[in-house]
Each structure stands twice: as structure tokens, then as C-alpha cells.
Residue, then its C-alpha position, 0 to 999 in steps of 0.5 A: x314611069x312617066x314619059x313627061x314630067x307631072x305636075x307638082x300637086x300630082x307628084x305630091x298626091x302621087x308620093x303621098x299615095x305610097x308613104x302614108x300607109x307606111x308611115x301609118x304602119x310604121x306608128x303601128x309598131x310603137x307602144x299603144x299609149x305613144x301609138x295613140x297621141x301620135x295618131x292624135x299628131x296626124x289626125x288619123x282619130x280622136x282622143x276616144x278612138x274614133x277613126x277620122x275618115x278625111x284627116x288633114x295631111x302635111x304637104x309631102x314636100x320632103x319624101x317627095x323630094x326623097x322618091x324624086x332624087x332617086x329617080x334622078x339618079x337614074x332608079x326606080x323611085x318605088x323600090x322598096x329602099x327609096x320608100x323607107x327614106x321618104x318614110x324615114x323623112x316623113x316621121x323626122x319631120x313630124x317629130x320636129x312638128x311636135x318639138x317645136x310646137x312645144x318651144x313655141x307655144x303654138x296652139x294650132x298645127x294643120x287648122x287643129x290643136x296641137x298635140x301639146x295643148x290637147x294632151x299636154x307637154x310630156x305627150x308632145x315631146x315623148x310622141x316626137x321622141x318616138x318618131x325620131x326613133x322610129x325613123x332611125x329604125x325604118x333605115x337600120x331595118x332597110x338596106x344601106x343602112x351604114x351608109x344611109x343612117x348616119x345621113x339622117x342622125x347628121x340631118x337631126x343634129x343639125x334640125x337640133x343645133x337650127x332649134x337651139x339657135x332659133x331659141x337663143x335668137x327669141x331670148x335676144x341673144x346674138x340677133x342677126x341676120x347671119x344667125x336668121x339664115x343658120x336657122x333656116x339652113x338647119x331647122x328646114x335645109x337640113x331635112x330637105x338636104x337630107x331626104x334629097x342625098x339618102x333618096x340619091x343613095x337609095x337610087x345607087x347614086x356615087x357619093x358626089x351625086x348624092x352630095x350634090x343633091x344634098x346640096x340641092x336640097x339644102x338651099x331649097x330649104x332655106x328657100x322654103x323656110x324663108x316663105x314659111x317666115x314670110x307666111x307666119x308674119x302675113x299669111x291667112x289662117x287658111x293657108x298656114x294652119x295657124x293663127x294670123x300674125x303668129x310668128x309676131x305673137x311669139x316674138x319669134x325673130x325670122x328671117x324678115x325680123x332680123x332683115x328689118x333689125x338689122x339696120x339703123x333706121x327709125x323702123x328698126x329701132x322701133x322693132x327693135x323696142x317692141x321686141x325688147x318690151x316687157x308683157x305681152x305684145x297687143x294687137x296694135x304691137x302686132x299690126x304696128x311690127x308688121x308693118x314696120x318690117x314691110x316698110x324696111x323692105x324686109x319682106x322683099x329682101x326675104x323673098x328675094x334671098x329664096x328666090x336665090x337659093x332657089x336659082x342655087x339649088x337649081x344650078x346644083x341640080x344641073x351638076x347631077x345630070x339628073x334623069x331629064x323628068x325627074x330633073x324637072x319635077x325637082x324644078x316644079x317642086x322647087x318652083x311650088x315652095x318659093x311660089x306659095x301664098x305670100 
């Protein structure tokens, strides 16, 4: 292993290098039909057969962040056991892609179709069933498997419960900002926390320390779902994969939109209107809510609260006495996703 720690895009690269044959092994294994819309999902051909040679890539971020805290708690990250969490966490993660593209309507995922409007809605949704449950067999199939499973089944029913909320908070249905950061912790933290305690596991870690990097884990999402909100209100199509102002299409109520609601001002209540309006929202609606929200000082808020949870989840980190290297590539990790293009 390394004497000094590695940069962030490399510590990526690096976890990519490892999880991605796997993942794509993995895939291998399902039934030809779901193999191939799935392979759609990933980009790893088109719809006649045809094998892409450059397909796009997902940023890495949660096996990563699995193969890191095993090696924080003093293991060889590259053991068999630490590969099959981050690989277990890679297909949780793309089946929660594909679910949520379906809820909301999204066009795009990664720059391209998603797998829903290319191939329809009982694809997309069989597709992520199938790799929810494939991730759920890399762990019964690797050791630790009581130990390690039941983590993962609790991180997907809180993804679930996050959606659920998410859905509810689109209808108009109990918005607040309280219910915005839930969102966060369950969509986003709960993966995060969860690759972070079964990469501790995998690493022999007692359940305190493993708990404890579950915790990281959990505040380092809502802090990489905050920016994600961020983005999807002012980030460009190049970065985000989607198109500009995407969140505000969708009515989506993220956590700057509840920020901005939340008050009594003449911007809120003009969001507020907006948001309740029958018909679809034009593009002035679009340019209008977006700078409502920045004149409240939504944005600013947003990323204020994920600088917090950052500063939190660093502090958890701390309590590990994690393996000094690894210690500091979690930082340049946690640094890189309250650093992105906003």
C-alpha cells in the first residue's frame, strides 16, 4: 500500500479499476433479457448488441468510500471480502438510479437516455430489481454474510423510506425543511453510511468502529445530496448529465426549495405559488423560481448546511483512529463532494 495518501481522482480511478470488472461479472449472471437493458443502464453497449468501447462511468464515490474504511480500520482494502461490499454498494446504487429516474421523469442519466425512456418503465424498474437483488447475493455469497447483509437490506429500506418522503414532499404534502434533510439522509446518507460500516466490517472492525463509520458515512451523504440539489437547480448539463434547471422542471422540493419556502417573505410565497400552480411550469417559471430561491439565501444555506455535515462526519471520523493514509483520503474524498461544480 501507499506511504502517502493519493489524491481523490486517483483514489477513484483506482476503486474503479477493481469494482467494475466485478460489477460487470456480476450483471453477467442475471438472465439474458434483464442482463441486457441492464448493460443499456451502464452504458456498456447499445440496444442491437453492439459493445461500447468508452462507456460512461458513475463517479465511484460509495465503493470507494467502502474499500477506504476498510482500510481505515487497519485491513487490506483489496481483500476479497472488501471488494464484494463495494461491489454490493455499486449495484445498490444503480438500482436506486434506475427507480428514480422512473419517479421522476428524468430523460437523461449520465448525458444519455435513461433506461426508462429508451426501453420503457417495466424495464427500468425490473432492471433495478434485479440489482437490488443481485447486490444482496454478492454478500450472502461472500463471508460475514450475517453480519454484513442485514446492513445493506437496512440501508435500502431507508433509500426507500428517503424516496417515499421525496414523493410525498412533490405532492405538496407535509414540505418543510426538516422533511428535505430526512430526504437527504435517507435517499443519499444511507448508502453512503452503509458502504462506509460494511467496508469497516469487511476490515475486521469491532461494531463501535464500524458504527462510527457509519455515522461518517451518513453525514457525508446529506452533505453530497445537498450540492446534488444545489447542481440540479444551477448546474450546467455537462456536469450534471441532466438537463439545465432539472430539479425545477420536476417541481422537485430539495433542500434549497424547502430552505426558500420555509419563510414568510414575498419570495417565498411567490415560490410557494409556483410550486402549487396548475400546467406545467415555462421557461420563465423556471428562470423566475431560480432566482427566487437565491434571493432568500437558500443557496448559501444549502451549502453551508453541507459544509457542516462534513465538518461532522470528520469529527466522527476522528473517533475511529483510523489508519492515518486512509484517514486522509476519506478527508479528500469528503473534500471532492462538498467541492463540486456549484
Amino acid at each position: 500500500m501507499a506511504d502517502s495518501p493519493r489524491g481523490s481522482e486517483t483514489i477513484l480511478a483506482q476503486a474503479a479499476t477493481l469494482v467494475r470488472p466485478l460489477v460487470r461479472s456480476r450483471v453477467h449472471t442475471l438472465p439474458p433479457g434483464i442482463r441486457h437493458v441492464a448493460g443499456l443502464h451502464f452504458g456498456w453497449w447499445t440496444d442491437d448488441g453492439t459493445v461500447l468501447e468508452a462507456p460512461p462511468v458513475s463517479k465511484g464515490v460509495r465503493p470507494a468510500l467502502a474499500l477506504l474504511a476498510c482500510r481505515a480500520v487497519g485491513a487490506d482494502p483489496y481483500v476479497a471480502r472488501a471488494a464484494a461490499v463495494a461491489v454490493a454498494v455499486e449495484l445498490v446504487h444503480n438500482a436506486s438510479l434506475l427507480h428514480d429516474d422512473v419517479i421522476d421523469q428524468d430523460p437523461l442519466r449520465r448525458g444519455r437516455p435513461a433506461l426508462w425512456a429508451a426501453k420503457g418503465v417495466p424495464a427500468a424498474i425490473l432492471a433495478g430489481d434485479a440489482l437490488f437483488f443481485a447486490a444482496v447475493q454478492t454478500l450472502a455469497e461472500a463471508p460475514d454474510a450475517g453480519r454484513t447483509v442485514p446492513v445493506l437490506l437496512a440501508a435500502v429500506q431507508a433509500l426507500i423510506e428517503g424516496e417515499y418522503l421525496d414523493t410525498l414532499m412533490e405532492s405538496g404534502t407535509d414540505v418543510s425543511e426538516d422533511r428535505a434533510s430526512a430526504v437527504a439522509a435517507g435517499k443519499t446518507g444511507a448508502l453512503l453510511a452503509c458502504a462506509c460500516e460494511l467496508g469497516a466490517i469487511a476490515g475486521g472492525a469491532t461494531e463501535g468502529r464500524a458504527r462510527l463509520l457509519h455515522g461518517f458515512g451518513r453525514r457525508l451523504g446529506i452533505a453530497y445530496q445537498c450540492i446534488d440539489d444545489v447542481l440540479g437547480i444551477w448546474g450546467e448539463e455537462p456536469v450534471t448529465g441532466k438537463p439545465a434547471l432539472s430539479d425545477l422542471r420536476s417541481r422537485k422540493v430539495t433542500v434549497p426549495v424547502a430552505a426558500a419556502m420555509a419563510g414568510y417573505t414575498p419570495q417565498a410565497r411567490s415560490l410557494r405559488a409556483l410550486y402549487s400552480a396548475n400546467g406545467p411550469m415555462g421557461e420563465e417559471d423556471y428562470t423566475r423560481a431560480r432566482a427566487l430561491i437565491e434571493q432568500t439565501g437558500a443557496r448559501e444555506a444549502t451549502l453551508r448546511l453541507a459544509r457542516r455535515c462534513t465538518a461532522d462526519a470528520l469529527h466522527l471520523l476522528d473517533q475511529v483512529r483510523p489508519e492515518p493514509v486512509a484517514a486522509a483520503e476519506l478527508a479528500a474524498l469528503a473534500d471532492l463532494i462538498t467541492h463540486r461544480d456549484h
